[in-house]
C-alpha positions in Angstrom: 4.2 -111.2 390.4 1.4 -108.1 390.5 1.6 -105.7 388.3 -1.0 -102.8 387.3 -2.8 -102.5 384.2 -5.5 -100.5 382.7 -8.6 -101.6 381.1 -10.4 -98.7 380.7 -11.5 -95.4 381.4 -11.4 -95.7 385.3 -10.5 -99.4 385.4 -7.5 -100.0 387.0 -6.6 -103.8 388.1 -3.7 -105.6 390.3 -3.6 -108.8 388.9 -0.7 -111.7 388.9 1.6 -111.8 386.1 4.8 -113.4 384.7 7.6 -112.3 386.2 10.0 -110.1 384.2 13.5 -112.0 382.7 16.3 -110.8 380.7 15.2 -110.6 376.7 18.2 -108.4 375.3 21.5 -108.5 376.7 21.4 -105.0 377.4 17.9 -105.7 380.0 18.2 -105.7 384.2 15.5 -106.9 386.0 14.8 -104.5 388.8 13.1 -105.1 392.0 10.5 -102.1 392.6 10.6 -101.1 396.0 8.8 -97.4 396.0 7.2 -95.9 392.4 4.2 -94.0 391.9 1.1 -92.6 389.9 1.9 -89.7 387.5 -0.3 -86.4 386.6 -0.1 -87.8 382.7 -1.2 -91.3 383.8 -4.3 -89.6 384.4 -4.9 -89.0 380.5 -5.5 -93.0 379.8 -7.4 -92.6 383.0 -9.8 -90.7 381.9 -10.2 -91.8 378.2 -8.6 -95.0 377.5 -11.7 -97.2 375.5 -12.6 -100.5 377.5 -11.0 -103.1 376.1 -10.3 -107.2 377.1 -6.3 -106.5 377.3 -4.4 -104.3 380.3 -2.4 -101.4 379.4 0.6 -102.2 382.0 1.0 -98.8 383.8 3.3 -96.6 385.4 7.2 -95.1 384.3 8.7 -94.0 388.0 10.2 -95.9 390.1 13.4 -96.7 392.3 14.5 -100.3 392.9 16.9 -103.2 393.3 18.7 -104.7 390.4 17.6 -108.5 390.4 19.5 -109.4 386.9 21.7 -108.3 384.4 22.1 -109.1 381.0 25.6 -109.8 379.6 25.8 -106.6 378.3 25.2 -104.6 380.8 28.1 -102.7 382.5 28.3 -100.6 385.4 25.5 -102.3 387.4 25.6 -105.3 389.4 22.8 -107.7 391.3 21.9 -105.7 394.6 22.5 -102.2 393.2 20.1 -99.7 394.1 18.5 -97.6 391.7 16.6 -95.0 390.0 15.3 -94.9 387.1 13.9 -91.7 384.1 10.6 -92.7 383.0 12.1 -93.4 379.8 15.0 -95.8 378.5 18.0 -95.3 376.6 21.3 -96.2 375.7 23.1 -93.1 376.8 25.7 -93.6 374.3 24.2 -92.4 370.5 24.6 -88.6 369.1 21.3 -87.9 370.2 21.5 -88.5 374.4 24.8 -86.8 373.9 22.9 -84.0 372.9 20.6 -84.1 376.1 17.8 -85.5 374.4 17.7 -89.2 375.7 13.6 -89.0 375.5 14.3 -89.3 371.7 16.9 -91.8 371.7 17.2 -94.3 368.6 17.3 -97.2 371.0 15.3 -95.9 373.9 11.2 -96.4 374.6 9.2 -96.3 377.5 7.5 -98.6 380.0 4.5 -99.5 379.6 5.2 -100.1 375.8 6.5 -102.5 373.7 6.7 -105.4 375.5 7.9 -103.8 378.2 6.2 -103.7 381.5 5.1 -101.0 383.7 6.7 -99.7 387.0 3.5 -99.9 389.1 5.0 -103.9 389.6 6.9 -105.7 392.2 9.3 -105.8 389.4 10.2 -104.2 385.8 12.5 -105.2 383.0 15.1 -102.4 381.9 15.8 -102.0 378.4 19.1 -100.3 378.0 20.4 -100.2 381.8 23.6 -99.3 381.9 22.6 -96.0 380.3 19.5 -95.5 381.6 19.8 -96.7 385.8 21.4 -94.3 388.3 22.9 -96.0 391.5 21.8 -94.4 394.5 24.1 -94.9 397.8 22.7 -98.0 399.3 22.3 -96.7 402.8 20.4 -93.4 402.1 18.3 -91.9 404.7 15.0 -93.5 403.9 13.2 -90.0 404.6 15.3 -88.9 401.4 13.3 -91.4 399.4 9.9 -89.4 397.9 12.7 -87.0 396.8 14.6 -89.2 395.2 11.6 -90.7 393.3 11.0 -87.1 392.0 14.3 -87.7 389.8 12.3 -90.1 387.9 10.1 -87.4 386.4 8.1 -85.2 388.2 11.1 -82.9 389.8 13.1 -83.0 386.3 9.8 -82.6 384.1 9.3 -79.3 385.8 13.3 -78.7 385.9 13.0 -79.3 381.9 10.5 -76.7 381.5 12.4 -74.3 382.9 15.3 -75.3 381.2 14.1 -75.0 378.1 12.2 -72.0 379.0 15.6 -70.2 379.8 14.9 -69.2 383.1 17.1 -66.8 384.5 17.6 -63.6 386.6 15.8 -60.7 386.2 12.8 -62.7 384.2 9.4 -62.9 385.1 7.7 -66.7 384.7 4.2 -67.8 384.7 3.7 -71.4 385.5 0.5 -72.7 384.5 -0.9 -75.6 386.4 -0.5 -76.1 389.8 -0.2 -80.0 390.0 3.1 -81.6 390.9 5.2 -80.8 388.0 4.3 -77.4 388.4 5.2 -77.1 391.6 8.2 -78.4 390.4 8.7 -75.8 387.9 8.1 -73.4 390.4 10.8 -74.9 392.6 12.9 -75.0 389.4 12.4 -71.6 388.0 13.7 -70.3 391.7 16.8 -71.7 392.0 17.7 -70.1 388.5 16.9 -66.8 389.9 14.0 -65.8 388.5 12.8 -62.5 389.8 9.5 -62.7 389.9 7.2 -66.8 389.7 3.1 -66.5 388.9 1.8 -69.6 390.0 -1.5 -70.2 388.1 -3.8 -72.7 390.3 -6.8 -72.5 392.8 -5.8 -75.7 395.5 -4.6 -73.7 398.1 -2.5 -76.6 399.9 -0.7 -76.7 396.6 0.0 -73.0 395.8 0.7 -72.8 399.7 3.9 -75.2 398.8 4.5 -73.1 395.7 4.6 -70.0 397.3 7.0 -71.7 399.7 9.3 -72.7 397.0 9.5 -69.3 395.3 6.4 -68.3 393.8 5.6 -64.4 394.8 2.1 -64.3 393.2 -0.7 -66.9 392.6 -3.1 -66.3 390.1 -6.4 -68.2 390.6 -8.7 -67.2 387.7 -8.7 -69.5 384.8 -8.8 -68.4 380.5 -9.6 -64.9 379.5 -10.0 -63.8 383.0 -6.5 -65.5 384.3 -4.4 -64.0 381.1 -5.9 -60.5 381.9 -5.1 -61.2 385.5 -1.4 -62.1 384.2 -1.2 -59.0 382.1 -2.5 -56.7 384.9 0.0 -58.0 387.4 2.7 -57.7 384.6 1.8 -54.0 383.8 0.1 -54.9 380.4 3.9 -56.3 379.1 3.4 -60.0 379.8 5.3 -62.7 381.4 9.2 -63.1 379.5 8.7 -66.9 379.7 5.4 -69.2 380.3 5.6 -72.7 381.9 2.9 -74.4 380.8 2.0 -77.7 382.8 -1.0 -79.1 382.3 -1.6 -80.2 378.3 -4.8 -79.2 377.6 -5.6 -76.6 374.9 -7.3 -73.7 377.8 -3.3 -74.2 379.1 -2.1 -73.4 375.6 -4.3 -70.5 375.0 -3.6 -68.8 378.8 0.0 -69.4 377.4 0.3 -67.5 374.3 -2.2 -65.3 375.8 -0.1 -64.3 378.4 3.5 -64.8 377.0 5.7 -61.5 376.4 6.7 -60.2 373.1 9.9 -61.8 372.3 9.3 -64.4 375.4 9.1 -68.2 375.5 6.5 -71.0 376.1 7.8 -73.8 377.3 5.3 -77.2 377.5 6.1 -80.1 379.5 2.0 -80.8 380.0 1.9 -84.1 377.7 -0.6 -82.4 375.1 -3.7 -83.7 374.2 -4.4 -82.4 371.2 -2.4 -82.6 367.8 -3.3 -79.1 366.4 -2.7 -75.9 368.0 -2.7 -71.9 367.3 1.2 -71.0 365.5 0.0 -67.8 363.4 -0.3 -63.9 364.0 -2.5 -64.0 366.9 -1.1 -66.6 369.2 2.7 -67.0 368.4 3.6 -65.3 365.2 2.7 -61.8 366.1 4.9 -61.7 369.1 7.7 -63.3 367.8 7.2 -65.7 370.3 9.4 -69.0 370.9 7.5 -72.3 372.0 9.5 -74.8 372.9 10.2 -77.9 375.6 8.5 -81.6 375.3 9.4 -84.8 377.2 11.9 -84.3 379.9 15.5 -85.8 379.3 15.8 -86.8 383.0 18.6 -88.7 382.6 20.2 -86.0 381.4 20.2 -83.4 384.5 19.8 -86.9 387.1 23.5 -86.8 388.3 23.4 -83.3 389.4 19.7 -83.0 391.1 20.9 -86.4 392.9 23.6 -84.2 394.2 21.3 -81.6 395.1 18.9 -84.0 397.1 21.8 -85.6 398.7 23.2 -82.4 400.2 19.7 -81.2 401.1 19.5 -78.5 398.9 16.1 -79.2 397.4 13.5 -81.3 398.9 11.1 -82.1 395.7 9.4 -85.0 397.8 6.8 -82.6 399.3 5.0 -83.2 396.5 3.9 -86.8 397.6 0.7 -86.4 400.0 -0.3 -89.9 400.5 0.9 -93.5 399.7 -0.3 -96.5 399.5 0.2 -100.2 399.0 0.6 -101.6 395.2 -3.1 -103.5 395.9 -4.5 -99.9 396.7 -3.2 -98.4 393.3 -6.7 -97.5 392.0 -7.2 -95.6 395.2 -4.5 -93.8 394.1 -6.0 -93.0 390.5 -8.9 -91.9 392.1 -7.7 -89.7 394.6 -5.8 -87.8 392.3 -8.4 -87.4 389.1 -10.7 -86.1 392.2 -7.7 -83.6 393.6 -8.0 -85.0 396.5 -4.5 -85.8 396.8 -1.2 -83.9 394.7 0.5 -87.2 394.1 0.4 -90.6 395.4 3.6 -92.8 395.7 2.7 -96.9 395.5 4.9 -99.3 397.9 4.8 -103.1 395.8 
């Protein structure tokens, strides 16, 4: 079996592997057939120290159940599927709650023993609470969609979610990559009045403004929050979607955030230690919120949505190529040459 795994800073391998089998009785083996590279796989990308053993990479995927383990209800050999970028069990006091990212018996791919999604084929931890059947004769042009229910779509859904979107706000997304497209996409069908789409690729804030966003903002740190402010009539933006991770994000963020508004961060951050006090958060009695998207938890709906055609997150994909072409991929995205880049095993 191939599978994808990272060496490096910029050294991503295809190489043959042991194929997945059933460990826990809760496990499925699924069958990848469509998954893709994600904005945060990018991080490792870009930084990960060289070393003799492959990180296994990528958390997105839909497929076809292979095997189940005796435990595993509701799922059956030939099923097809989606999967969150993270596992869990579905079941414990804390996915009840809506937060399956922080599930007691949950993880994610790529960790643990368990294997990435950039693969011909993944074990599931947990499937019968994490794996959504799909109908097995969807329209295949339906498919990129789909895919976005496995993070990107949701991650941006989350932030907005957690941001409190509503009508009659004003939001600021910040980063103009896939997941904030998404949030843009998001943030509109909960109303809001007015989106600021901060980014500078045209093609992409072209597809934002299409999806709702009635101003783009193109300048970057001090400049960009004053542009914010200026647009905003001094006041601010009630809630701040901040989707990229990096501290500059941050900083626009509580630079540009209302008194009383929200930040909401679904960037994965890079950084540990961050501005709480007077001048950033403190002072403006600010809320900051959000982290790793519970996908599984809004999954059932959105699949409804993308079923009945009422949102088409897919756009986002601008390329794909075959699983032995997956570095391609990497590079065409840390270069911003492409938005996002689905893999086909």
């Amino acid at each position: 079996m191939r599978a994808t795994y990272l060496y490096g800073a910029g050294d991503v391998r295809v190489e043959e592997t042991a194929v997945p089998r059933i460990v826990e009785p809760t496990d499925a083996v699924v069958r990848v057939t469509l998954a893709c590279v994600c904005g945060s796989d990018l991080h490792p990308y870009r930084s990960l120290p060289a070393a003799e053993e492959g990180v296994p990479m990528g958390h997105e995927f839909l497929g076809v159940v292979e095997e189940t383990g005796s435990e595993v209800t509701g799922l059956a050999k030939g099923d097809f599927v989606v999967s969150p970028f993270a596992f869990a069990d579905n079941t414990c006091a804390i996915c009840r709650d809506g937060f399956q990212t922080a599930c007691p018996r949950g993880g994610w791919y790529g960790n643990g023993g368990v294997g990435g999604a950039q693969a011909e084929a993944v074990r599931v931890p947990q499937a019968a609470g994490t794996l959504v059947k799909l109908p097995g004769d969807v329209d295949g042009a339906l498919l990129p969609s789909l895919l976005t229910l496995s993070d990107v779509y949701l991650t941006g859904y989350h932030a907005a979610h957690m941001g409190r979107v509503s009508a009659g706000k004003t939001v600021t997304v910040i980063g103009d990559g896939a997941v904030g497209l998404s949030a843009v996409l998001a943030s509109a069908r909960m109303g809001a009045e007015r989106i600021i789409l901060m980014g500078r690729h045209q093609a992409r804030t072209d597809l934002g403004r299409e999806w709702g966003a009635t101003e783009v903002v193109a300048e970057r740190g001090e400049e960009g929050v004053a542009r914010v402010r200026e647009l905003t009539g001094g006041e601010g933006s009630h809630i701040v979607l901040e989707a990229v991770g990096l501290m500059p994000a941050y900083e626009q963020a509580y630079g540009i955030v209302r008194p009383g508004g929200i930040i909401s961060r679904v960037g994965v951050p890079q950084y540990e230690e961050a501005p709480v006090g007077f001048g950033s958060l403190f002072g403006k009695n600010a809320t900051l919120t959000g982290g790793p998207a519970p996908v599984r938890a809004y999954l059932d709906a959105a699949l409804q949505d993308v079923l009945d055609g009422r949102i088409d997150p897919g756009r986002v994909f601008d390329a794909e190529v075959p699983l032995d072409q997956v570095a391609d991929a990497y590079r065409a995205m840390d270069t911003r040459t492409h938005l996002k880049v689905m893999v086909r095993p």
